[in-house]
Phi, psi and omega in degrees: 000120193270120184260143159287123179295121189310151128309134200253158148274133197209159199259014204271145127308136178299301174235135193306303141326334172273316208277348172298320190257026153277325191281337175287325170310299174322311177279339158334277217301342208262302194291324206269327169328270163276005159306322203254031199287283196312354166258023141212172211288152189301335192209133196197114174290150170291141162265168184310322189290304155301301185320313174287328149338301192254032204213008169293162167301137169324087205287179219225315167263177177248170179244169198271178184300296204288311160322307171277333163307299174304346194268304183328299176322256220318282191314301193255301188304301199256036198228285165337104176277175195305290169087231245234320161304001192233163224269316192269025169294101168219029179291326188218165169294036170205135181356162139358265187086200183208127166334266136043282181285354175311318204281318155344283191315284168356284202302323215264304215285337186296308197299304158068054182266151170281130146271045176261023173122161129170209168313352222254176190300316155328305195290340204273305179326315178280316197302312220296313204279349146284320190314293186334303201282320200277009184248315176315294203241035138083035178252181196274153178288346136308338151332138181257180188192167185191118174273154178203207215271358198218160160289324195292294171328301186299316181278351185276351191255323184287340174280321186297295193280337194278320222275327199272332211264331208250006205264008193026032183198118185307118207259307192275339179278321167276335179062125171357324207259009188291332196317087203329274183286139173302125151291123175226138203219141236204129148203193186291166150303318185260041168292122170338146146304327165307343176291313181338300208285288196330289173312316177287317182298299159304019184045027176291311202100138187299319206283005195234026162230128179255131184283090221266160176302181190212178201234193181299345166266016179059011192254135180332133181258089229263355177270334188284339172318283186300009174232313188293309168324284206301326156307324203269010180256328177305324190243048165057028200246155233200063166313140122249327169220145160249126200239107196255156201236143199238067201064135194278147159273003166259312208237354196080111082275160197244111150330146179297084170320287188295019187262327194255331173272003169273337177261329160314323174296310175281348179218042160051059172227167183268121152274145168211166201201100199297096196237031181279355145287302179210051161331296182321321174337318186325316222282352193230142152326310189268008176213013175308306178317352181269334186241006159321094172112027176257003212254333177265024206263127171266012170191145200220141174221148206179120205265171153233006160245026143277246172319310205269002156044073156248164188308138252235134354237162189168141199189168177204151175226124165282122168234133179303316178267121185262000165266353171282321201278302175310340191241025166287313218254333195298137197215126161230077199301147187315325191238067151231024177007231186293003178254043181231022157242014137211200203271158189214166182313286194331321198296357168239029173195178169314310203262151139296309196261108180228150159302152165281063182241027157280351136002249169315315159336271173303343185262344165314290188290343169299303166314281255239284191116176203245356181270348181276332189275300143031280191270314185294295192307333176290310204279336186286310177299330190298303154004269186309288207320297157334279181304332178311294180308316162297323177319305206286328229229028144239144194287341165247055141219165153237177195257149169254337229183091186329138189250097151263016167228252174252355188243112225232112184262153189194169159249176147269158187187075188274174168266123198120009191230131158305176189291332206266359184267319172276351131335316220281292151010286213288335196286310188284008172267296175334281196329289181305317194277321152331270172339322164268350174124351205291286180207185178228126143247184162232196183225154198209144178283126142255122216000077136088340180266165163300145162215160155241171214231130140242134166254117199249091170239038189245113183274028173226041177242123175238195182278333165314322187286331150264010165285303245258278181349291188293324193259337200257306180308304194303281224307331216276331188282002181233011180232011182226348182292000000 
């Protein structure tokens, strides 16, 4: 009995030609795009009407390509603001981006390979741009590395690989609770939250990361550091990492790296060292000296869609012992067939299924050159110091924060109003300055007062864009006080 043959499918276009010059439209439209990023405002909230937009039903059938595409345009493109893309974006700690790497991108989701290792040219690719980081930033050429989607990723693997290296016990086999003593692990109060989820994810516990205080310079106070060990080792407590910040995300500030890798050294503990602000530093004469001891760190996490402004998302973690690091992670199951006699990406991180996102990278660092990328880290710094200096040299603002990188916390501060009235004061100028279009910065508490926060990690931010910043806060500030 002869059955009739399903008709079979596939998600290829019917025609090839249309989808080029759709797709040629697409790229026009994305570059014509971020050309003209300064001729709309950094942030522009959705309306009722988008919102009701985006709250449609699942459709069940298709629509043509183009048809959806116009709907992105109304809805997403010509709707959107600049956000992190528009040169006076200085609201959170991240990057640009750049046209270049869009196309980058384009070019890694075209290829579309899994990455978890093996022979292929992607993989040689990824190897080649660690060789690269580990000459950068002064780690052994033995040394392992793994790029992945986050700084949050990064510190968690690294944090991961010390608590497996320093736990005197099989950690995967017994799991945390085999552990005779708490394991304790130690940074500042403005250590990023991501150390938080990390210590909470790895069962460490809240009550066993101890916060240590900071000094007038927001950097770890490294004599009560060196006292909290020697007590909690007096009191039958089990120290292992110390996690020193290469920039802070609150105020920029660098810990004595090298302070902390003299007391790791002296009390048998693991440094890691939370560089997703400001590793890069490394890369310029003028602000390397902020990262003095980072090069002695036994794990370094560290972003590239911050200072080095490639496309969201990409991070990496250096860890020096790379058989401490292989044998966190490493798992090699029957249906890894014949790649289960060598080492493979997976085996140094979470995912089986990884992005291609050495791409963008190598061809970043290919494009620019590292000395170019450099001169950016120079000008962001020069940048903050500027605005630092107006700040400091007006009579309504104050510096909140020594500004040693990129990130310059300040106030409006007229005279004659208390703390909880110039709170109240700095929130509703941060408010306005979205709202009329100016620019985004944001606000972050210091001993309890307000400040605004710009974080300058932008290669299209020039100094007009902060005189413009600064002259709309008087104005906005003499109308809300």
């Amino acid at each position: 009995m002869v059955t009739e043959h399903t008709l079979e499918e596939t998600l290829d276009p019917k025609d090839w030609e249309e989808l080029k010059k759709i797709g040629h439209q697409m790229i026009d439209d994305m570059i014509d795009r971020i050309a003209t990023v300064r001729q709309r405002p950094p942030m522009k909230f959705a309306d009722e009407k988008l919102v009701l937009e985006f709250m449609k039903p699942l459709p069940l059938e298709p629509q043509e390509l183009e048809e959806v595409y116009d709907e992105f345009k109304e809805n997403m493109m010509n709707q959107h603001m600049g956000l992190n893309t528009h040169p006076r974006f200085w609201g959170w700690v991240v990057g640009a981006g750049t046209a270049q790497g869009a196309l980058a991108e384009m070019l890694a989701t075209g290829i579309n390979f899994n990455m978890p290792g093996g022979p292929f040219i992607p993989v040689l690719m990824e190897s080649q741009v660690l060789e690269w980081f580990k000459n950068i930033f002064r780690f052994p050429k033995e040394a392992s590395g793994l790029l992945v989607g986050g700084g949050s990723e990064a510190n968690l693997l690294g944090i991961a690989v010390a608590r497996n290296a320093k736990a005197g016990f099989d950690v995967r086999k017994l799991g945390q609770v085999a552990a005779v003593k708490k394991m304790i692990i130690y940074a500042s109060t403005e250590t990023h939250v991501c150390i938080d989820k990390a210590v909470q994810l790895l069962g460490l516990g809240m009550d066993n990361f101890k916060k240590i205080p900071v000094d007038e310079n927001y950097q770890i106070r490294t004599d009560h550091l060196s006292e909290e060990i020697r007590k909690d080792k007096n009191n039958g407590l089990a120290p292992f990492c110390i996690v020193g910040n290469a920039g802070t995300t609150n105020t920029g500030s660098f810990d004595d790296l090298n302070k902390l890798a003299e007391i790791c050294a002296d009390e048998g503990l693991w440094l890691h060292v939370d560089g997703a602000l400001g590793a890069w530093a490394t890369i310029n004469d003028s602000t390397k000296a902020l990262v003095n001891g980072m090069e002695k760190a036994d794990s370094l996490a560290f972003d590239l869609h911050k200072s080095m402004n490639m496309p969201y998302d990409v991070a990496c973690i250096l860890i020096r012992n790379e058989e401490a690091h292989y044998k966190t992670f490493a798992e090699h199951p029957d249906y890894f067939g014949g790649s289960r006699t060598m080492k493979l990406r997976t085996d140094y991180g979470l995912q089986v299924s990884r992005y291609f996102r050495s791409l963008k990278v190598w061809m970043g660092l290919k494009e620019h050159g590292l000395n170019k990328f450099g001169r950016l880290i120079k000008q962001n710094f020069e940048q903050a110091q500027y605005l630092a200096k107006r700040i400091e040299s007006s009579k309504n603002l104050e510096l909140m924060a020594p500004t040693a990188f990129n990130v310059v916390c300040f106030r409006y501060k007229p005279h004659g109003f208390d703390d909880d009235a110039l709170n109240e004061i700095n929130n509703k100028i941060n408010n306005m300055l979205t709202r009329m279009g100016v620019a985004v910065l944001s606000t972050t508490k210091l001993n309890s007062k307000t400040a605004l926060r710009a974080c300058i990690v932008n290669h299209r931010s020039n100094q007009e864009d902060f005189d413009l910043l600064l002259s709309k806060i008087s104005e906005i500030g003499e109308t809300v006080k």
